[in-house]
Residue frames as qw, qx, qy, qz and C-alpha x, y, z in Angstrom:
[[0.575, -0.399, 0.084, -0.709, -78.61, 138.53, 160.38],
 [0.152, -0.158, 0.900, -0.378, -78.74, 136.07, 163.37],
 [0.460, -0.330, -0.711, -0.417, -81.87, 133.75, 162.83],
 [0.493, -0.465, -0.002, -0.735, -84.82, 134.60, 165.24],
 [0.916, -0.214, -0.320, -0.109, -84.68, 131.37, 166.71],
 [0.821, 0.102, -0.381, 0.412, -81.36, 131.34, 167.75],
 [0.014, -0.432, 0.284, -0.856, -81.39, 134.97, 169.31],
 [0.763, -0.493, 0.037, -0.416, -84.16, 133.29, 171.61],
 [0.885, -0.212, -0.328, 0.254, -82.02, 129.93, 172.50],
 [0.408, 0.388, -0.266, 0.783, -78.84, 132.69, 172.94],
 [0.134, -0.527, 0.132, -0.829, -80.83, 134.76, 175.16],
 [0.884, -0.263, -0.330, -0.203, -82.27, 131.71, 177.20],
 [0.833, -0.243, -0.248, 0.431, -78.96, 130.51, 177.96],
 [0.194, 0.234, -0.399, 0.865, -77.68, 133.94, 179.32],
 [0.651, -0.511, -0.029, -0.560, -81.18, 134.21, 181.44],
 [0.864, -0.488, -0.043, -0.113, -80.03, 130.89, 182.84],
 [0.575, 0.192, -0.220, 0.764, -76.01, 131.57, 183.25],
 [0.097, 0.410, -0.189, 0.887, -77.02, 134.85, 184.64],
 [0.169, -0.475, -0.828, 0.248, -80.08, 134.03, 186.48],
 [0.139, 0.570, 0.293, -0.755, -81.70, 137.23, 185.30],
 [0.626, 0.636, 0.448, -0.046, -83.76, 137.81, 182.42],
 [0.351, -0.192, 0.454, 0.796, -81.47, 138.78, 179.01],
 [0.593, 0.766, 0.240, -0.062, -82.50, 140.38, 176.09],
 [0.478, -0.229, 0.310, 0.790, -80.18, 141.05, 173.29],
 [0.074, 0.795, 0.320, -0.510, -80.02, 143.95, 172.73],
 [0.520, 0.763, -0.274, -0.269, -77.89, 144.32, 169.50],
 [0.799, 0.054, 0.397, 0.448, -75.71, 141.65, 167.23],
 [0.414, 0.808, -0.346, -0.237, -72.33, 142.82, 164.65],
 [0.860, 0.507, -0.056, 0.017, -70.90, 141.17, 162.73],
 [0.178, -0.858, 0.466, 0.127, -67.55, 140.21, 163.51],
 [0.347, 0.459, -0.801, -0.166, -64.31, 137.76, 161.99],
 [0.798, -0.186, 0.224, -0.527, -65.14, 134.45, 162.19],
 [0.403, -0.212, 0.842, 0.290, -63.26, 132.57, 159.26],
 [0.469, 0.150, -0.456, -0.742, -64.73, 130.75, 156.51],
 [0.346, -0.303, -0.878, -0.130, -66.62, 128.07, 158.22],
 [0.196, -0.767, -0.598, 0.128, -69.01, 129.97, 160.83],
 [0.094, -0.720, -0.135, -0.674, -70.67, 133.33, 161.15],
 [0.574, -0.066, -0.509, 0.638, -69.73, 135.43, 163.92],
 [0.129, -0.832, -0.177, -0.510, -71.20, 138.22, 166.06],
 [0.235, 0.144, -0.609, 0.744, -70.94, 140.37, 169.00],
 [0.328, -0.604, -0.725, -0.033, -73.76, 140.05, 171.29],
 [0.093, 0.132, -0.500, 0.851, -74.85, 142.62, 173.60],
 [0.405, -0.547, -0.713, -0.169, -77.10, 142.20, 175.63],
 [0.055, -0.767, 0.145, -0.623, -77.90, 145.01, 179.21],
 [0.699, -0.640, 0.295, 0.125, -75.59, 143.05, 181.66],
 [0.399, -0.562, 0.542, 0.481, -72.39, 142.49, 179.05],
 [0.642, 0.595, -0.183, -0.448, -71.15, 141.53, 176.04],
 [0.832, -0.119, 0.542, -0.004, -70.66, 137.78, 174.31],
 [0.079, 0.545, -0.620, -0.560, -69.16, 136.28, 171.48],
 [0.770, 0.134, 0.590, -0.202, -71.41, 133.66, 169.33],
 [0.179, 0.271, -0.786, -0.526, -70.41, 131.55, 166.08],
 [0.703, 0.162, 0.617, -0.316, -72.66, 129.28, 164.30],
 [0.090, -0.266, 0.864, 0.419, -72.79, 127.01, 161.69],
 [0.762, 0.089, -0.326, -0.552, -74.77, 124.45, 159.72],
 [0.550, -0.513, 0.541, -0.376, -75.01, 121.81, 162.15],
 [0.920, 0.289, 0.262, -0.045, -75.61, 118.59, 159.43],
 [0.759, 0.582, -0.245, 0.161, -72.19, 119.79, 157.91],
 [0.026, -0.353, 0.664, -0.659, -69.87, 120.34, 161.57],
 [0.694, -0.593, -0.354, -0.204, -71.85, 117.47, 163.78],
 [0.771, -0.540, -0.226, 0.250, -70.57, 118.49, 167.11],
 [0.476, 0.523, -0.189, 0.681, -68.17, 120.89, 165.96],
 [0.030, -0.633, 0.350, -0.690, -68.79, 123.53, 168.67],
 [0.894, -0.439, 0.026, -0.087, -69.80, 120.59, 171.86],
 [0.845, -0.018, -0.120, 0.521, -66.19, 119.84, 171.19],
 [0.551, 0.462, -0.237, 0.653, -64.91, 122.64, 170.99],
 [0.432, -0.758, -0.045, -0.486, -66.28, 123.67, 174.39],
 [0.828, -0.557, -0.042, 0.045, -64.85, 120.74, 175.86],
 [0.713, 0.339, -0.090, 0.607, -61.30, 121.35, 174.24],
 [0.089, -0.534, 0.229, -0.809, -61.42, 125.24, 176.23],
 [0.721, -0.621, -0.001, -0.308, -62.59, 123.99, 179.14],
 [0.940, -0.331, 0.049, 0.071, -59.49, 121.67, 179.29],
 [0.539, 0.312, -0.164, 0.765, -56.85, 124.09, 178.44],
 [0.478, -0.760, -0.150, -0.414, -58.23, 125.89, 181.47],
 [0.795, -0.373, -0.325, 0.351, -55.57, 125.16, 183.76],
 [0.292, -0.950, 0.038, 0.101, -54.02, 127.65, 186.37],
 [0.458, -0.611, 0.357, 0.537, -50.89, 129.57, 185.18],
 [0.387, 0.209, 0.782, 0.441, -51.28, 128.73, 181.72],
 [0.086, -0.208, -0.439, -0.869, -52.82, 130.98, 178.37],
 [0.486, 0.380, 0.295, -0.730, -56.41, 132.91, 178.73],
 [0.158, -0.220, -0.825, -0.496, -59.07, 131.03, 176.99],
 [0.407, -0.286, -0.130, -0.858, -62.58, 132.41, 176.76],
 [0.440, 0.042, 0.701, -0.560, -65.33, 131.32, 179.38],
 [0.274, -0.272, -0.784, -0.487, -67.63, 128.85, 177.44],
 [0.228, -0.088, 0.268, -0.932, -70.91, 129.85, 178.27],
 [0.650, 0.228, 0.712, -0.135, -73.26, 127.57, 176.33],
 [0.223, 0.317, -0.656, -0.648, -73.85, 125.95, 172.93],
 [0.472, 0.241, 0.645, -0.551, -76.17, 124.22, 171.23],
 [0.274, 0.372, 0.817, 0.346, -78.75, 123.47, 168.62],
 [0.355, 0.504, 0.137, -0.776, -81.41, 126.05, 167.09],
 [0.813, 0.512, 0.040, -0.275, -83.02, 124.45, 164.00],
 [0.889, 0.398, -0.071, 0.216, -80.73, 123.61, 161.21],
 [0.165, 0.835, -0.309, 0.425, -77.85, 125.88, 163.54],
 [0.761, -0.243, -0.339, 0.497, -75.21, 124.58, 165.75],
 [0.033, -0.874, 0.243, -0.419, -74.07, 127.68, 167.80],
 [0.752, -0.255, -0.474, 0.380, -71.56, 128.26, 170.74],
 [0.046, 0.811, -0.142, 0.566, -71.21, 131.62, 172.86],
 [0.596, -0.043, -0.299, 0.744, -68.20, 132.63, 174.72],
 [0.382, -0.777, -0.070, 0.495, -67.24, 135.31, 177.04],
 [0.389, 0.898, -0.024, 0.206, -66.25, 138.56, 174.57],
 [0.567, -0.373, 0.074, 0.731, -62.10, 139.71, 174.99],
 [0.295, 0.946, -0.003, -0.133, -61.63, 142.64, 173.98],
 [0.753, 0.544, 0.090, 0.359, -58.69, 143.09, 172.04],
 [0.414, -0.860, -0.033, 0.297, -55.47, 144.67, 173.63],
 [0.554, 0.743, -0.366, 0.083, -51.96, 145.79, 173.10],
 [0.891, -0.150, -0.350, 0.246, -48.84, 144.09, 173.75],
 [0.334, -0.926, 0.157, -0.074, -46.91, 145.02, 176.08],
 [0.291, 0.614, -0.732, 0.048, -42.93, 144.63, 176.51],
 [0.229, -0.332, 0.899, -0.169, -43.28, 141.34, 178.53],
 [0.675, 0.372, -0.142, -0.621, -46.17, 139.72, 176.36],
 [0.689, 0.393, -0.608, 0.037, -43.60, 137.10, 174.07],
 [0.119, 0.371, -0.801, 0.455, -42.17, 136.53, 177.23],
 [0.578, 0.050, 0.614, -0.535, -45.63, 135.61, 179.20],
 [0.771, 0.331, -0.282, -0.466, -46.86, 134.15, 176.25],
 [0.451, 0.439, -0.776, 0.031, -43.84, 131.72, 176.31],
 [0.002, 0.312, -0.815, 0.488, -43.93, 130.80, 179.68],
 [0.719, 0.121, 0.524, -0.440, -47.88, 129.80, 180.36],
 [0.703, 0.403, -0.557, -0.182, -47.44, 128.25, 176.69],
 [0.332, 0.325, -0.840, 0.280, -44.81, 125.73, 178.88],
 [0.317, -0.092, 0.772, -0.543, -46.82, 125.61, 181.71],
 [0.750, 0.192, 0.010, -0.633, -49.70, 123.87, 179.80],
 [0.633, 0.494, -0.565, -0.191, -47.78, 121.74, 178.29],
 [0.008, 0.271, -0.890, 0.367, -46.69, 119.82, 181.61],
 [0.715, 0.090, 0.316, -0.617, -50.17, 119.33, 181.77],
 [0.092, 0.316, -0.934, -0.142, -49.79, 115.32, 180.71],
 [0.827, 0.147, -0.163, -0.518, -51.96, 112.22, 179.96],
 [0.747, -0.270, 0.605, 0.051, -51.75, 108.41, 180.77],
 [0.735, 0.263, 0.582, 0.228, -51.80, 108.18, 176.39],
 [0.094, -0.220, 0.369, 0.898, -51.51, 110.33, 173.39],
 [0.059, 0.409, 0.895, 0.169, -55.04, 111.33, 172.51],
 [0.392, -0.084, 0.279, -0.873, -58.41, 112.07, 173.99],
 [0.227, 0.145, 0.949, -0.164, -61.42, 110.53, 174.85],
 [0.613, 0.542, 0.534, -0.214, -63.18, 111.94, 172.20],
 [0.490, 0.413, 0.522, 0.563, -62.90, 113.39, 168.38],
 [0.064, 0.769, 0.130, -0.623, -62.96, 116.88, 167.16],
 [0.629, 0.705, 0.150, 0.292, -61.92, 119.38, 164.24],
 [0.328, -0.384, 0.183, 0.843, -58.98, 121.14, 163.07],
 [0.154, 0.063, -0.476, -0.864, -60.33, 123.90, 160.44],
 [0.764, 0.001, -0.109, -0.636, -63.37, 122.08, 159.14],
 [0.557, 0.298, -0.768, -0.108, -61.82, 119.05, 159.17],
 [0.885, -0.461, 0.066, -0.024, -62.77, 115.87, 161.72],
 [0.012, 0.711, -0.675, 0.197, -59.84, 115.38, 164.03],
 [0.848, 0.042, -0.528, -0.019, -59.16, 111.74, 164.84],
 [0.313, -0.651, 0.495, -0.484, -58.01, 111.76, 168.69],
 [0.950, -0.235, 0.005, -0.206, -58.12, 107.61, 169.29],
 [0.435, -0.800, 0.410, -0.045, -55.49, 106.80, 171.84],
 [0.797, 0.468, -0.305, 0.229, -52.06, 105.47, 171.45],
 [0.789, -0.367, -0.041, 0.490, -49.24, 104.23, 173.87],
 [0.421, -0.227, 0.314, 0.820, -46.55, 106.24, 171.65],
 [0.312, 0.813, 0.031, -0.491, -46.56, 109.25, 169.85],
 [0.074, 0.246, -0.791, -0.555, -44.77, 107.61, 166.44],
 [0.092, 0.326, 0.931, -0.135, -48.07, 105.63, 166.80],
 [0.073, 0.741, 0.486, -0.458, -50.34, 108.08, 167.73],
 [0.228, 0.665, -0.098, -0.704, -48.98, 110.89, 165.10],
 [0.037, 0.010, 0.893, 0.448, -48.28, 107.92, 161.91],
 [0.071, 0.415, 0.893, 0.161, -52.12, 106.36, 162.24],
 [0.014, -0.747, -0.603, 0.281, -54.12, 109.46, 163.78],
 [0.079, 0.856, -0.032, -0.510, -52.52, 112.46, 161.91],
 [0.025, 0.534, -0.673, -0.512, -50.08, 111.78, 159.13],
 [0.168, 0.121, 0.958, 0.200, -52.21, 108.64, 158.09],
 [0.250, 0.634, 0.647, -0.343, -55.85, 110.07, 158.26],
 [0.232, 0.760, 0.134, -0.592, -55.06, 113.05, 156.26],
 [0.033, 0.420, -0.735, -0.530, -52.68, 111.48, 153.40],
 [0.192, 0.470, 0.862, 0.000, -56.13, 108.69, 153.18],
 [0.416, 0.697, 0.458, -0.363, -58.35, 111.74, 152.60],
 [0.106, 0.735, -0.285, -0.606, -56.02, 113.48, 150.38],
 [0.219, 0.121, 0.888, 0.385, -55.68, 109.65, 147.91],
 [0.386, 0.492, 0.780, -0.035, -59.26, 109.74, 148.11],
 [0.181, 0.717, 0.160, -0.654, -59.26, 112.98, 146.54],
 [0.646, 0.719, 0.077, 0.245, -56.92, 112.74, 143.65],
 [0.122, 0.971, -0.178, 0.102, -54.42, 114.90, 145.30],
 [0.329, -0.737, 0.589, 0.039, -51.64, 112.81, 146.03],
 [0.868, 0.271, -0.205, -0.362, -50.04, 110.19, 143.99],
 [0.961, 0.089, -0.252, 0.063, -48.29, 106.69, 144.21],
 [0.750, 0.149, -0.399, 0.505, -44.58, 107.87, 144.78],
 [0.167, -0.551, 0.437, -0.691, -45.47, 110.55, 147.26],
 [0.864, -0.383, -0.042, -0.325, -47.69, 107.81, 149.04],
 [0.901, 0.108, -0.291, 0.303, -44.37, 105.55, 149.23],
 [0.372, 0.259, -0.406, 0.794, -41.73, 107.96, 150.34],
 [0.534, -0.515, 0.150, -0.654, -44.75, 109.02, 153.05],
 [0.948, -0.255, -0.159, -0.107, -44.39, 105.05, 154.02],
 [0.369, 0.649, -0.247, 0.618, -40.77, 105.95, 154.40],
 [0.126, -0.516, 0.250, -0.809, -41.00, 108.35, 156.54],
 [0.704, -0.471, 0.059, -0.528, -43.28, 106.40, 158.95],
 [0.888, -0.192, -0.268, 0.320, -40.82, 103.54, 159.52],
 [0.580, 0.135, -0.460, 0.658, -38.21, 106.00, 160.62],
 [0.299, -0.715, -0.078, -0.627, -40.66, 108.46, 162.95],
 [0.839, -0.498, -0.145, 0.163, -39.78, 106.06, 165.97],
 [0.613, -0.248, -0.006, 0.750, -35.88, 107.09, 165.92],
 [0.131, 0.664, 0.238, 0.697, -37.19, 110.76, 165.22],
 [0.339, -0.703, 0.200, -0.593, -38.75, 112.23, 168.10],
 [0.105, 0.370, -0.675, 0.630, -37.73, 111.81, 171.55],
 [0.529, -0.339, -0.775, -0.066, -39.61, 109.70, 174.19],
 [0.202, -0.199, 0.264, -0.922, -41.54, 112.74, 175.90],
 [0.169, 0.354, 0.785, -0.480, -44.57, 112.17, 178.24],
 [0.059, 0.709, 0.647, 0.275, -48.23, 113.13, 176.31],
 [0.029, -0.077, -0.057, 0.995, -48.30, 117.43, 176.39],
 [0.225, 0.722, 0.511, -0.408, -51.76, 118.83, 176.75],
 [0.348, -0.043, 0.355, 0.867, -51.35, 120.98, 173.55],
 [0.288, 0.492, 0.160, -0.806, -53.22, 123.68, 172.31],
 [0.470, 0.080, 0.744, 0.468, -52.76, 121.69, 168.09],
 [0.426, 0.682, 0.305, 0.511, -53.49, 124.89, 165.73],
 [0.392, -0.626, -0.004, 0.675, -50.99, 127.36, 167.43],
 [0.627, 0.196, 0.242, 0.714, -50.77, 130.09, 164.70],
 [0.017, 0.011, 0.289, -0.957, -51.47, 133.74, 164.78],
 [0.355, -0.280, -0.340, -0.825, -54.66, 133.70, 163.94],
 [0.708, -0.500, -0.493, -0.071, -55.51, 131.50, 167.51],
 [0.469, -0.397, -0.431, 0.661, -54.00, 133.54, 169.85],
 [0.014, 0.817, 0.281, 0.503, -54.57, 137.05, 170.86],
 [0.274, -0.023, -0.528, 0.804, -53.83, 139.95, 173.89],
 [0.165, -0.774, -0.568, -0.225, -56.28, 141.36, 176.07],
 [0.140, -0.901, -0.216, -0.349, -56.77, 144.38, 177.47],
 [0.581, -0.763, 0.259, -0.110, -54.56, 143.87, 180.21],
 [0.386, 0.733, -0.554, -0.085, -51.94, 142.60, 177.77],
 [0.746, -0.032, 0.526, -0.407, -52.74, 139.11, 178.88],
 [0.036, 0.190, -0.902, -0.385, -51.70, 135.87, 176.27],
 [0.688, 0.144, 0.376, -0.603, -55.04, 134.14, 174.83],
 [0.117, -0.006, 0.900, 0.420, -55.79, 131.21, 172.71],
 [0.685, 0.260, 0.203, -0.650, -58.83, 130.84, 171.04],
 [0.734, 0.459, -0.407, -0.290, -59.84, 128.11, 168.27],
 [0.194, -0.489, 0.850, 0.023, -58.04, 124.74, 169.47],
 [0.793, 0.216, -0.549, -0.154, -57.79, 121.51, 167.95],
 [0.352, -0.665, 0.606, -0.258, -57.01, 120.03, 171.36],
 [0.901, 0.124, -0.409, 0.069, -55.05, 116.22, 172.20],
 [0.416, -0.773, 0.426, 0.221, -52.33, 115.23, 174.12],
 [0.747, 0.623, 0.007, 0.230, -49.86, 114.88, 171.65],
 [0.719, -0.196, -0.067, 0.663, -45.98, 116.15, 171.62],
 [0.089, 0.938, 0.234, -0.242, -45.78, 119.49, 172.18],
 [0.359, -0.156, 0.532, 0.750, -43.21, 119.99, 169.76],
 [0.218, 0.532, 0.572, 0.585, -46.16, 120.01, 167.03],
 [0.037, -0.943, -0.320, 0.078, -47.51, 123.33, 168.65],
 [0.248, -0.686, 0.316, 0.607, -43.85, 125.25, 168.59],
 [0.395, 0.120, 0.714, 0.565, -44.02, 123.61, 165.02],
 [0.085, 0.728, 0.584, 0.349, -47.36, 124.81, 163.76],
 [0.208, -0.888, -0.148, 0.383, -46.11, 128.65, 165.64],
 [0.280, -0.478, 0.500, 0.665, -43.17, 129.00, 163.02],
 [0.605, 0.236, 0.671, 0.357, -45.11, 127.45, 159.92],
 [0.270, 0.861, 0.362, 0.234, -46.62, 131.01, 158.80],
 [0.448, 0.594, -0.209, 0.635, -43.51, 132.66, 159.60],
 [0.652, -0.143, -0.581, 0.465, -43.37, 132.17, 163.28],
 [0.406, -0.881, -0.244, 0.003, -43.60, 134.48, 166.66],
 [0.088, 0.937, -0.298, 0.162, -41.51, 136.49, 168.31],
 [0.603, 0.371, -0.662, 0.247, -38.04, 135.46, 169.25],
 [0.025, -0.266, 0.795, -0.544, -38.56, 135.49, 173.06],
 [0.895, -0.034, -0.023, -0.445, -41.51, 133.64, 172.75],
 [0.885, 0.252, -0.389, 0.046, -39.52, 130.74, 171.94],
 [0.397, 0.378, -0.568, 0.614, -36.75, 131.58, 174.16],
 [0.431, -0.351, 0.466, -0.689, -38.95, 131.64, 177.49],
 [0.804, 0.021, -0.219, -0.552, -40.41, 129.00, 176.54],
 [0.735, 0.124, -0.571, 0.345, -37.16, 126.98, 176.53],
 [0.026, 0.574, -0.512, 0.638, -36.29, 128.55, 179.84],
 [0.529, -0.338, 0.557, -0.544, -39.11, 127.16, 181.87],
 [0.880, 0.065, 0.471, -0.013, -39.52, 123.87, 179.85],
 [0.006, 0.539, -0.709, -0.454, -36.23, 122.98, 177.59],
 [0.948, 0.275, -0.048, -0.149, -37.05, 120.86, 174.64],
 [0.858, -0.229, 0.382, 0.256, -35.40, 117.61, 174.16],
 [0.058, -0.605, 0.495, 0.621, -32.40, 118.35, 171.70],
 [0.120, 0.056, 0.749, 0.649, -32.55, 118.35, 167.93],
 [0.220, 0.523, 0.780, -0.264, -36.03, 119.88, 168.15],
 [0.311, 0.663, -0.240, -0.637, -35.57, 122.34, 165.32],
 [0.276, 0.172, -0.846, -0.422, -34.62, 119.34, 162.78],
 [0.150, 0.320, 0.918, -0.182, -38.31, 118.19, 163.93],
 [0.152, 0.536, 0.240, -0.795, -40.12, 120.93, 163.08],
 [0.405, 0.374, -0.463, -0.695, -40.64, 120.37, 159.49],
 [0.107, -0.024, -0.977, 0.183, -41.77, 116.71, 160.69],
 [0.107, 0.419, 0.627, -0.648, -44.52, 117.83, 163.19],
 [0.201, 0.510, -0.092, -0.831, -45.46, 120.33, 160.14],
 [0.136, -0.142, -0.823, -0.533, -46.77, 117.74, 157.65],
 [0.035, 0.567, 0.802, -0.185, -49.81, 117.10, 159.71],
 [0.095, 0.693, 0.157, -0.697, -50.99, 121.05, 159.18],
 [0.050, -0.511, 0.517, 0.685, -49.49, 121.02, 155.84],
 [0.117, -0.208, -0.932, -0.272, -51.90, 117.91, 154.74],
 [0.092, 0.662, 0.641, -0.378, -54.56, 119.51, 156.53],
 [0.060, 0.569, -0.253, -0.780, -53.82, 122.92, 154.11],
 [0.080, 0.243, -0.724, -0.641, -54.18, 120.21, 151.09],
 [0.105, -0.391, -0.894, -0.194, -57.22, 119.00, 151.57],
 [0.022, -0.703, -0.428, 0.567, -58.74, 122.06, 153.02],
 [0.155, 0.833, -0.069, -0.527, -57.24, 124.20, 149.95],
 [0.871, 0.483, 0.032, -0.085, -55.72, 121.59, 147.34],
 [0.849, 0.051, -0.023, 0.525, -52.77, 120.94, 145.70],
 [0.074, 0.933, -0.033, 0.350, -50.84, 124.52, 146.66],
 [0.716, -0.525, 0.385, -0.251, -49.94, 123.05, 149.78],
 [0.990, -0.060, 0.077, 0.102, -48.14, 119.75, 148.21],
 [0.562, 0.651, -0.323, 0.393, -44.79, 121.45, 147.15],
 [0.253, -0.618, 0.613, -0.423, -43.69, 122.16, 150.98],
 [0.777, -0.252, 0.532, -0.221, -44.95, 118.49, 151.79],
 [0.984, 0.111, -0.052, 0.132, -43.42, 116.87, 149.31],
 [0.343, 0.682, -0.515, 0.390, -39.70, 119.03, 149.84],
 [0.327, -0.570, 0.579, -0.483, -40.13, 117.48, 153.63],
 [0.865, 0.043, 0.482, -0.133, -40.96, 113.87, 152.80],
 [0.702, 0.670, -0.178, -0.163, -38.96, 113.33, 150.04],
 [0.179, -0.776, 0.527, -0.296, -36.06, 113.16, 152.29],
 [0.569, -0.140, 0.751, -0.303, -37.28, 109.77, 153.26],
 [0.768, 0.360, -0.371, -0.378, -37.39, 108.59, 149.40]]
């Protein structure tokens, strides 16, 4: 059940988005994950999508993520939902979106998918960053800017998450070394690409078709960052289709040797997996850092 309060703030901000009085008219229950409760709104001009949380344990979660879909908004490029408004209600952070209904794919799908996938990505930055913090999962994302991406992914991803994971217990001494490794040779790793607008938690469970067989993202962890780590974090759970990947390269080729990155880009998820879900998660990250004993 949606908390009385919050069905009044909800119904507020479609009175003043719509400029006619709302009422909602029924809420269901719908997937959400395991960090916020999810519904479908109707109300008797359309239907919305609202999550909410426990605001004291996600501060800002959904203010960011509003601003993270607003700024993969760019023409030519994946459907993301209309943010509508978000907010506070007592002890509830909420955010409601524009509803998608759920479609099928169609035979060119992988193939659009690929291609606005590429066109985002040209979407570029003066740094590797953002100008503010967010979350991936539950987790705070770190997003403070950096000249270079060996910079930017060492201190703000591969450093932040191997610090929470010490503090846990879950990593020990000689993985922490051969992780120190690895970070002197990330400069002669990746390639010296402009900042990518990136979508940063590409897997199936953030994208979707609509109705009109339409690519969508939902859920981002957004940065500019190298957009390798999104084609990375699309293969880690066993990966899209094959012309996904292949349109992609058509309208923006990656820089060669970008498959022998991919298990690179893939610690930063893979540390986010171990401190979201424990030590399950350390056997793939230590077979890909070890390398660098």
């Amino acid at each position: 059940m949606i908390p009385d309060s919050l069905i009044q703030d909800i119904s507020q901000a479609l009175t003043n988005v719509s400029g006619i009085n709302e009422k909602v008219k029924s809420t269901t229950p719908v997937g959400g994950g395991d960090i916020n409760k999810a519904f479908l709104v109707r109300t008797q001009s359309g239907s919305y999508f609202l999550k909410y949380n426990d605001a004291s344990r996600f501060p800002r979660m959904f203010e960011t993520e509003a601003l993270g879909l607003k700024l993969l908004k760019k023409p030519g490029t994946p459907r993301v939902p209309e943010v509508l408004a978000h907010g506070e209600s007592g002890k509830h952070s909420w955010l409601l979106l524009e509803y998608i209904d759920q479609g099928s794919y169609g035979k060119n799908f992988w193939d659009d998918f690929g291609f606005t996938l590429a066109q985002l990505h040209k979407n570029s930055s003066e740094s590797f960053g953002l100008d503010h913090d967010n979350y991936i999962g539950s987790l705070p994302q770190s997003n403070k800017k950096h000249q270079t991406w060996p910079e930017f992914f060492v201190e703000e991803r591969l450093g932040k998450q191997l610090e929470m994971a010490r503090k846990k217990g879950l990593v020990d001494s000689a993985l922490m070394r051969s992780f120190e490794n690895l970070h002197k040779a990330i400069p002669s790793i990746f390639p010296q690409e402009p900042p990518a607008l990136v979508h940063g938690d590409l897997w199936s469970g953030n994208f979707m078709c609509d109705t009109y067989g339409n690519p969508c993202i939902i859920d981002p962890a957004v940065y500019y960052g190298s957009r390798e780590m999104d084609i990375a974090m699309s293969k880690l759970f066993g990966g899209f289709a094959s012309r996904f990947y292949e349109a992609y390269h058509e309208a923006f080729p990656m820089s060669p040797g970008w498959q022998q990155r991919l298990d690179i880009c893939n610690l930063y998820p893979l540390l986010v997996h171990v401190n979201l879900f424990g030590s399950g998660y350390l056997g793939s990250v230590k077979g890909i850092v070890e390398r660098f004993r």
